[in-house]
C-alpha positions, -999 to +999 in steps of 0.1 A: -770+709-435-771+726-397-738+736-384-752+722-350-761+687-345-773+685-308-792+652-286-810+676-270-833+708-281-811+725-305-790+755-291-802+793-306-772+801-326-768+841-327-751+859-354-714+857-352-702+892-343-680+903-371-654+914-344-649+882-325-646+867-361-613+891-370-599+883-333-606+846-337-583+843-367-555+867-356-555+841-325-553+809-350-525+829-374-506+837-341-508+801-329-501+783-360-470+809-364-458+804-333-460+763-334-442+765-367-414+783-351-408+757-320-414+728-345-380+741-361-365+751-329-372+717-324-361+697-352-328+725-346-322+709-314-331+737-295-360+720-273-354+691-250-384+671-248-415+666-269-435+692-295-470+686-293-489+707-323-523+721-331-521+722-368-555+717-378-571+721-351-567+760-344-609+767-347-620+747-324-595+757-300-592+792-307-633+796-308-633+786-270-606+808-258-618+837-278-653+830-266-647+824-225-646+857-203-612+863-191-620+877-162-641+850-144-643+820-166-616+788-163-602+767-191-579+741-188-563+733-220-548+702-236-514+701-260-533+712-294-544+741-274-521+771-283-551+785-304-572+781-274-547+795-249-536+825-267-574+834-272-578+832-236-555+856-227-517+838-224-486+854-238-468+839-266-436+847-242-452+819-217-444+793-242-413+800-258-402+801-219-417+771-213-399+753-242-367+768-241-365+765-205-364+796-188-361+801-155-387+836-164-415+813-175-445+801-157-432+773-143-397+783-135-379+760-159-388+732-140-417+707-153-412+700-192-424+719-222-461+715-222-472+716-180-479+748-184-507+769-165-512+800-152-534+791-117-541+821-105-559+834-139-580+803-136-559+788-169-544+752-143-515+736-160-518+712-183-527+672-171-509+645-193-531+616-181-561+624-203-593+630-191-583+643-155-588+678-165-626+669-163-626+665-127-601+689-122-625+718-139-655+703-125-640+703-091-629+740-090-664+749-103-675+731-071-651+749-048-668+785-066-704+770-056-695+764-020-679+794-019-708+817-034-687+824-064-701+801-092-728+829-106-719+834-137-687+815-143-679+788-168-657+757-168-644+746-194-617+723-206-607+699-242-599+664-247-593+642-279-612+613-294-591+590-272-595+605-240-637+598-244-625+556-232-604+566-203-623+563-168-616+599-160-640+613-184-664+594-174-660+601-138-654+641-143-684+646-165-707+621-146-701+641-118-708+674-133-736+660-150-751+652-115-745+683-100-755+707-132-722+720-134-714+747-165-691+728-175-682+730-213-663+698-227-648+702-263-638+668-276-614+670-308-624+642-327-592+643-351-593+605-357-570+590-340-555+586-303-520+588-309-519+562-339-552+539-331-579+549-353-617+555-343-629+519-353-602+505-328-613+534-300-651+535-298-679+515-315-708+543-320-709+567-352-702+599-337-692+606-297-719+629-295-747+604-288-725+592-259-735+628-241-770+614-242-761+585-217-745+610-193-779+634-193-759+664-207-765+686-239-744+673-272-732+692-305-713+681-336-697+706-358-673+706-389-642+717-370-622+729-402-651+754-399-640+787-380-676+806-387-693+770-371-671+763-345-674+801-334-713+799-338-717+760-323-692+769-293-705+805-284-738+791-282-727+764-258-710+786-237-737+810-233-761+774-224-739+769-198-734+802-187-775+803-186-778+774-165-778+749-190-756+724-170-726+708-191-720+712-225-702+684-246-689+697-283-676+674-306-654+683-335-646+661-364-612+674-380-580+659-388-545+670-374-523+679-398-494+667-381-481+638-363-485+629-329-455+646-319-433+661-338-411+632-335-440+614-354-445+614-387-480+605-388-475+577-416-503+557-405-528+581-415-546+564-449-540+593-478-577+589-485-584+604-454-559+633-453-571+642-492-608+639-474-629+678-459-615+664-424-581+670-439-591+708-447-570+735-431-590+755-411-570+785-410-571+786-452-610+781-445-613+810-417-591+833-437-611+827-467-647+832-446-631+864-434-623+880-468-660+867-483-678+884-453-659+917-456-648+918-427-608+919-436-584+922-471-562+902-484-538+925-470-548+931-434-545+896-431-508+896-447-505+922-423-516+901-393-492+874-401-460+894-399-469+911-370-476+874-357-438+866-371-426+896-354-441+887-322-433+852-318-393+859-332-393+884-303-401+861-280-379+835-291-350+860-288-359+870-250-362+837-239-331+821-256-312+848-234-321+842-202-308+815-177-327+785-164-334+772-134-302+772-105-305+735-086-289+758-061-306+790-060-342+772-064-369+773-033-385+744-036-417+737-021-446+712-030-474+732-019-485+763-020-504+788+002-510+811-027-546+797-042-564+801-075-587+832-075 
């Protein structure tokens, strides 16, 4: 069976550079380390406010960070996005400021655990009301146009199954649609929108044949898969990239975790979690990785307490330092300083 199910000509998927591959998975072992320490700091009463988790999701995420150029590209990522973050280039010390509230972190100790961004490296913070980061992506790739800067440079943001039925969506990629935006849209197809299942969301099959209606390029891949999602999402960056106009990527998986980790995800049928969508992808990409060769058993033990080190070191900075002063703080609700 392909790896890439498109409703257009089918993308040219290039061999997956061996290299990419190794970096992928040290992004996914990072993020699913570092998401199972702030699930305990959590549980430990450490964190005020809600823990949003990738389990399960960390190749699809991870292949679109690891896959977008750092250095000119945008992504605006959702709350199962730490794989997807971390491969684009943000610190692990950016979220365990964030969620222990340090006044050192991004946003200053001041808006939550998850409204993180860093705007002037083209990462915007992170939109509750799902959907808007559409728009918001597709709008900043218009400001590039007008400016003369769009040559080159790729959009690209994530949603989940749910977020396909709000009228955000549609209005974001519309628009980009009509104005041949690269725009790349990754929708996480993990089943359910917070507890409604798919039959109560949408009535077609797969969400892929809705990028037909909207005139844009659309691919389906396993998203337990790290070697598919790497090939399927490379390739639809690089369409983009080309002049391809938007991009919509659908990947069927399955969180492996509640909503929240105030959730304990009991509505999900045990026929489904026992299903492939229930596969782990990081067991699958660590497994891919040994077959091809292209890391031991041991190199990848390596990797993951290096990834422990990391993430306990950050925990430890962050729990030191002091967060925000109500009377030290400068507030202001716009700033001059734009996004480059």
């Amino acid at each position: 069976m392909s790896l890439l199910k498109s409703t257009s000509n089918e993308l040219p998927v290039k061999p997956i550079d061996g290299e990419l591959m190794r970096r992928t998975l040290r992004v996914m072992i990072l993020a699913r380390t570092l998401e199972s320490k702030l699930s305990s700091l959590y549980k430990a009463g450490k964190i005020v406010g809600g823990v949003y988790l990738g389990t399960g999701q960390e190749a699809f995420s991870a292949s679109l960070g690891c896959t977008l150029d750092q250095e000119k590209d945008i992504f605006a990522p959702l709350i199962r996005d730490q794989a997807g973050r971390t491969g684009f280039g943000e610190e692990i010390i950016d979220a365990t400021r964030t969620y222990l509230g340090s006044a050192e972190g991004p946003m200053k100790g001041r808006d939550g655990n998850i409204h993180r961004g860093r705007p002037d490296r083209r990462m915007p913070a992170m939109i509750s009301h799902l959907g808007a980061a559409v728009s918001l992506v597709a709008g900043m790739l218009i400001a590039r146009r007008m400016q003369g800067k769009l040559d080159g440079v790729v959009g690209a943001t994530c949603v989940g199954d749910g977020a396909t039925s709000t009228g955000a969506f549609h209005e974001g990629l519309n628009m980009a649609a009509v104005e041949k935006l690269p725009l790349v849209v990754l929708v996480a197809d993990n089943q359910f929108a917070y507890s409604t299942p798919r039959e109560r969301q949408f009535a077609c099959d797969s969400l892929v044949t809705r990028a037909a209606g909207y005139g844009v390029a659309g691919h389906e891949v396993d998203g337990t898969n790290l070697e598919a999602c790497l090939a399927t999402i490379q390739s639809a960056v690089r369409a983009a990239r080309e002049g391809g106009g938007p991009q919509l990527v659908v990947g069927r998986l399955l969180r492996l975790c509640g909503h929240g980790e105030h959730d304990d995800g009991s509505y999900v049928p045990s026929d489904l979690r026992e299903s492939e969508l229930g596969s782990d992808c990081l067991e699958i990409g660590i497994s891919q990785i040994v077959v091809r060769g292209l890391a031991s058993g041991e190199e990848i033990k390596q990797w993951q307490m290096e990834a422990a080190e990391e993430v306990q070191n950050a925990v430890a900075i962050s729990q030191k330092e002091a967060g925000p002063d109500p009377y030290q703080e400068d507030w202001q609700a716009v700033s001059e300083r734009g996004m480059s």
